[in-house]
N, C-alpha and C positions, 0 to 999 in steps of 0.2 A: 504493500500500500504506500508506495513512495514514487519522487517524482523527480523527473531530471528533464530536462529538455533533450530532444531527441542530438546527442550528441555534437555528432558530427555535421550537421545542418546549423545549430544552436552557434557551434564555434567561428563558421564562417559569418553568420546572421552578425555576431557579436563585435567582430571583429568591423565590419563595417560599422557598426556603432558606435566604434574607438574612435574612430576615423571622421564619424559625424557625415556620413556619405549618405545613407539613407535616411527619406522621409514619408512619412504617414501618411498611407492612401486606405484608410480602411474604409468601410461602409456599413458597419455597424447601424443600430437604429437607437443612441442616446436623446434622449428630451433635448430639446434647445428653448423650452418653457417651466417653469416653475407652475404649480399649482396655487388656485387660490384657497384653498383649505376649508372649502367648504364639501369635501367627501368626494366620493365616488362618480369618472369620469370626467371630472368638472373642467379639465388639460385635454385638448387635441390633441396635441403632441406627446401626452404622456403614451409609456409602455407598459404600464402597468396598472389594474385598476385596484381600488387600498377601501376597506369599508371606513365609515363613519365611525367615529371612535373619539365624539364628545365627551368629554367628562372623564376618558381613561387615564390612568396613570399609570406607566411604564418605565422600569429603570434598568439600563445594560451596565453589565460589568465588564471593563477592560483595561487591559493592564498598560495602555496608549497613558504620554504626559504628554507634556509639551505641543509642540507641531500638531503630531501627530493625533493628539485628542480636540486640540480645535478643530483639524479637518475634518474629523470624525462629527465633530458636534452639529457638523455643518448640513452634513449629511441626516442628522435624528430631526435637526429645525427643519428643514423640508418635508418629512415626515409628520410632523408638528404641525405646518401649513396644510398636507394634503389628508389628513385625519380628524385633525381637532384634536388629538390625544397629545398628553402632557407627556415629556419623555424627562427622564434624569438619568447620566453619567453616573455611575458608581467607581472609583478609582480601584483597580485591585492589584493587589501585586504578586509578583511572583515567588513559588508556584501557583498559580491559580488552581490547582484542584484543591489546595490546603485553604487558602483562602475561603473558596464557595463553600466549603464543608462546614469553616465557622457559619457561614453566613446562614448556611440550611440547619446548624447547629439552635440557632439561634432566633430560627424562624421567620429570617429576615431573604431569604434567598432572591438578589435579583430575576425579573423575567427572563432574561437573555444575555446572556456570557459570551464576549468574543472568548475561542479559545484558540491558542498560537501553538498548541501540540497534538498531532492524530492519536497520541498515546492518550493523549490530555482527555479529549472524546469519547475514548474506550474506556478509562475509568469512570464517569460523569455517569455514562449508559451501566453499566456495573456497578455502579452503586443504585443504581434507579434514581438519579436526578434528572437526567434529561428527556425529552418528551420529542415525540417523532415528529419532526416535518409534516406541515399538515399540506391537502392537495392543490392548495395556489402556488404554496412556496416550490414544492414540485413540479409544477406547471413552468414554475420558473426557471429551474433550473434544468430542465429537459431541454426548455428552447436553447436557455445561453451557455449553457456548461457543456465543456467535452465529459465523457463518461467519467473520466479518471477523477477528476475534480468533485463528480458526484459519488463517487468510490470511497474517496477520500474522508466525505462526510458520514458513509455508512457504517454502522455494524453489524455484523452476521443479518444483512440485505436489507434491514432497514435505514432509511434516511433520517439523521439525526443534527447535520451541521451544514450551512450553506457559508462555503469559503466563500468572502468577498473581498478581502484583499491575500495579494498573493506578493510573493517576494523571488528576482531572480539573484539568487546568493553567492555570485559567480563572478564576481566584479573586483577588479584594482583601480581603482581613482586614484587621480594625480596632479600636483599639482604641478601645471605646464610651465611656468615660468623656471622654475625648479629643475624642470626638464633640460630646457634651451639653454640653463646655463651651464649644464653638466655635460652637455651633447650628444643627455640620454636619449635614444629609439625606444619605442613600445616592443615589450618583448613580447615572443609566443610560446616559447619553454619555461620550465623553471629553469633552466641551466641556464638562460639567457636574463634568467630574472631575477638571478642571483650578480651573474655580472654584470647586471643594470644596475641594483646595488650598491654595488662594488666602485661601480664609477659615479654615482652619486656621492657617494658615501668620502671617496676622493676628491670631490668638488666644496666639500665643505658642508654636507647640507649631510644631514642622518637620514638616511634613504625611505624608512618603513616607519610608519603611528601605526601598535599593534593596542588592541582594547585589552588588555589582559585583565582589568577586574571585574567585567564582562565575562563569565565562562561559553556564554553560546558561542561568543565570537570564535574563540577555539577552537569549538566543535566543528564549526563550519570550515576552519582554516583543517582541519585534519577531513572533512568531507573531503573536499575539491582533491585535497592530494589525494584521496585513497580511489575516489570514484575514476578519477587520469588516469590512476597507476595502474590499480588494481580489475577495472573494468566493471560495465551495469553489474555482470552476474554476482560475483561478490558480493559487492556495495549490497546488494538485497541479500545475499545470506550473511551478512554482518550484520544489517538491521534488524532481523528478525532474530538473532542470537545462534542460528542454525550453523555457523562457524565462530571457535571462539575469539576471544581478544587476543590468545597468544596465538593464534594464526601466523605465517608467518607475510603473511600481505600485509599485513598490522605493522611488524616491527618492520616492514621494506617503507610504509608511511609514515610512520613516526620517525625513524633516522632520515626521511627526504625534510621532513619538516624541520628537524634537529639541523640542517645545515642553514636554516634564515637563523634560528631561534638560537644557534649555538654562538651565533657570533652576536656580542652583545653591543657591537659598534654600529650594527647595520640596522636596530631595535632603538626608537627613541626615548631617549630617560635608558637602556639596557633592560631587563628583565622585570628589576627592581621598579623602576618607572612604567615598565608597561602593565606590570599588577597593581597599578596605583589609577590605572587610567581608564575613565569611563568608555562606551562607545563614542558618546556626545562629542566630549574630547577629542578623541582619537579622530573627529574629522575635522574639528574646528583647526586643532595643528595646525592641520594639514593644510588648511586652505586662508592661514593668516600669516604673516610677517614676511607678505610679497614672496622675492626670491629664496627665503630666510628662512623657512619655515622648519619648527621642530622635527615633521617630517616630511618626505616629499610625496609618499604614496599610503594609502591607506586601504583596507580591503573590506569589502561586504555588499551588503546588495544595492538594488537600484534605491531602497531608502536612504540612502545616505545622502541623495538631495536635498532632504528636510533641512537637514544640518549643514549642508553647504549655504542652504539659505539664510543661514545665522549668521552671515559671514559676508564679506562685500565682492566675491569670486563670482564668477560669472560660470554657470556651467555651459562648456561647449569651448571656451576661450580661456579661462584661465585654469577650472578644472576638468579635466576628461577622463575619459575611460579606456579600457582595454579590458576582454576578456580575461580570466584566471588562468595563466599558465601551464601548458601541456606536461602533466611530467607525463603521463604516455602518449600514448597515437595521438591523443584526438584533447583539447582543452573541456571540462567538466563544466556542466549547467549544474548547480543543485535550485532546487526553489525551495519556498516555503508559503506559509499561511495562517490567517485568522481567519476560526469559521462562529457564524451565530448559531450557537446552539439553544432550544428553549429551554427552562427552568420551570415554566409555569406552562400550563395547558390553559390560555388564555386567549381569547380572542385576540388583543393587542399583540402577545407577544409573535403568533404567527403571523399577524399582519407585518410586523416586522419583519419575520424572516423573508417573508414576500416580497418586502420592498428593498430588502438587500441584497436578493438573488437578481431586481430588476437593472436592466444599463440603467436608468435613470438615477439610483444611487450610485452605482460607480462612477459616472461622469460625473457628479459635484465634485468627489475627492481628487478624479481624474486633472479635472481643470485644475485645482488648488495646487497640485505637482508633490513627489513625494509618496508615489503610488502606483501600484499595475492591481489590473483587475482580471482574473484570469473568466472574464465572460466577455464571449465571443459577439456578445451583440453590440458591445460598445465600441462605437466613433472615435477610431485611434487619433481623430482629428479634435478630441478633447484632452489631449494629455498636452501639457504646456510647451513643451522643447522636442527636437527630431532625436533627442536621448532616450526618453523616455516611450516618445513614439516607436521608436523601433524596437526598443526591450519587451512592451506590451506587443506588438507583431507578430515578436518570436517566442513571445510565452502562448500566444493563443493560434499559431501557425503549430507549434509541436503537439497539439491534439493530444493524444493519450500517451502519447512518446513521452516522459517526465519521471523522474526521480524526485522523489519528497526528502526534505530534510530528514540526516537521517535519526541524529539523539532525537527530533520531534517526533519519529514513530517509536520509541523507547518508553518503556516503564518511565514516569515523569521522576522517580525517585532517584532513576539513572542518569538521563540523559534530559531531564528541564529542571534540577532544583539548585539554586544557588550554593555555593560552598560545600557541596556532596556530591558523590559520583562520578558520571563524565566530566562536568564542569571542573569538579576541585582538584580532579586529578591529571588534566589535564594544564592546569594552572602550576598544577606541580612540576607538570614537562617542564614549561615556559622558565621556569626557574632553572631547573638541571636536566636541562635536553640530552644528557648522556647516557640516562636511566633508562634504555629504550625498552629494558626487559623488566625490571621493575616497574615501567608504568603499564607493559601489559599484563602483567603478573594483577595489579590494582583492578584495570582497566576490566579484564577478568571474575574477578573477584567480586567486582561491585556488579556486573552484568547479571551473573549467576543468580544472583539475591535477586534483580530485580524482577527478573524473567520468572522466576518461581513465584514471587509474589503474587 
């Protein structure tokens, strides 16, 4: 139940993205009208039709701050407008299954849960918290979702989660000035993107902003390299725990990663500083003090424009992209995702899912930037930049072809809980990247437990 974009199509799609060569001809059917909020139909243009829903009160929980819960918010006021129903944010943090548990503890359980893990999902449904996709929201996502993405939200064949924003995890951003004074080229290897590195790194400027007090970011920095190296078929029998951590495709990934991580010149702040260092950060660096900047490149997905826009960087011109580096044949997609799952068997809250699986939600967040929507009905000609145009493209040109993040298909206690598990132990690489067999001995160790759980 994982997702990668179809390879080898993905790398070359990607690669022109670096390059800022292609631009967004889709034809999608997004709203180009807002409703007046007086119910049902009341938008020509709308694609989706939402009952009346006076006097309801509805509240989602999601672990979104900053940017990215505004743009969010932006999305529930339209909803607001074309229902009548009163919506509230609920802030939750991670892990979000320990979180909702108080909250249903406690008799307070939000309607609807963004969740950012398929593992996340499958406990929710296991525990009996979550309530099945009722038949609009499925209506919706028949028309706009590739199968995989409605796969994604199911368990054992029922519909439980409608992914509406998707993530491609596959990305090095950089900053360009940084570039032209080092007269670094965009690499396609890692071998090549090591001694990109290297001559940054000679130029005066510390090559890499790594997130390290972030554990996801890790996880994903050891995806790309295992998914290159090691190939789809694997990467799915490591996700599902059906080969173990001491594999020995594991210790060939971790020692390729051990050659950025081991050298702590080419790490801004070194080890010590990069576990000190938020995601936020790790982009802001990046894209502040002109040619100067603490780092020159920084890695993760196409959300990282949120946080370039904290910043006075121009994406396309002063910051850009480039695909994630081939350590095998072919350079790795991974994605990811947040899906709304119900909490309550309530009229409002399945209107919601309805109106989340619709392009007319995606396209508000779409235009704000900072976003891919992995439904195919949406008008690639509302995503703000030909950056983001084209990464949206090739995430909904790859159809069922995709690999899902893969700690998100993981027991949450493995592979999504801060300071445990995948995360803590791979923090511990970051530190002493030499351990390559003690962190799969851990890596191991901790899986075992989780999987039995």
């Amino acid at each position: 139940m994982r997702t990668t974009l179809s390879i080898r199509r993905a790398a070359l799609v990607f690669t022109a993205v670096g390059a800022l060569a292609l631009t967004g001809c889709g034809d999608g059917g997004g709203s180009k009208k807002s409703g007046d909020g007086s119910g049902e139909g009341t938008d020509s243009a709308s694609t989706v039709t939402l009952p009346k829903l006076g006097g309801e009160n509805i509240s989602v929980a999601a672990v979104w701050t900053g940017p990215e819960q505004a743009n969010f918010t932006k999305v529930l006021s339209e909803f607001e407008k074309r229902t009548g129903a009163k919506v509230t944010f609920v802030p939750a943090q991670d892990p979000i299954v320990n979180f909702l548990g108080t909250k249903i503890a406690g008799g307070q359980p939000p309607d609807v849960a963004m969740i950012p893990q398929v593992g996340a999902i499958q406990q929710a449904v296991a525990k009996k918290w979550a309530k099945p996709v009722g038949p609009e929201a499925r209506a919706q996502l028949g028309q706009n979702y590739a199968k995989v993405w409605q796969d994604l939200g199911a368990v054992d064949g029922t519909q439980y989660g409608v992914y509406f924003k998707a993530a491609n995890k596959s990305l090095i951003w950089y900053n360009a000035a940084a570039f032209d004074n080092a007269g670094a080229a965009e690499p396609k290897t890692w071998k090549d993107f090591i001694t990109t590195a290297e001559t940054i790194s000679a130029s005066g400027v510390t090559p890499v902003s790594v997130a390290g007090a972030d554990g996801w970011t890790l996880t994903d920095w050891f995806e790309n390299v295992y998914l290159s190296q090691a190939g789809p078929e694997k990467y799915d029998q490591l996700a599902k725990h059906e080969i173990p951590w001491t594999d020995p495709s594991v210790k060939d990934a971790l020692t390729t990663l051990a050659e950025l991580f081991g050298k702590p010149e080419l790490i801004a702040g070194g080890a010590d500083g990069a576990l000190q260092t938020e995601f936020p950060t790790s982009v802001t660096q990046t894209f502040t003090g002109g040619d100067q900047p603490k780092g020159a490149m920084v890695f993760e997905g196409d959300f990282v424009s949120v946080n370039i826009a904290q910043t006075e960087a121009k994406i396309g011109t002063d910051a850009k992209v480039f695909p994630f580096p081939a350590v095998g044949a072919d350079s790795p997609v991974v994605t990811g995702g947040d899906a709304a799952v119900a909490l309550k068997d309530s009229k409002g809250a399945q209107a919601l899912l309805t109106w989340l699986a619709s392009a007319d939600a995606a396209k508000i967040w779409a235009e704000a930037g900072g976003f891919i929507s992995p439904n195919k009905a949406l008008d690639v000609a509302a995503y703000p930049n030909d950056v983001q145009r084209t990464m949206a493209e090739a995430l909904v040109a790859a159809g069922d072809d995709v690999r899902f993040d893969m700690s998100d298909q993981a027991p949450q206690s493995f592979g999504g809980t801060p300071g445990k598990g995948e995360w803590k132990i791979l923090q511990d690489f970051l530190k002493n990247p030499k351990d390559v067999a003690g962190a799969q001995q851990k890596l191991e160790s901790e899986a075992a437990k989780a999987y039995k759980s």
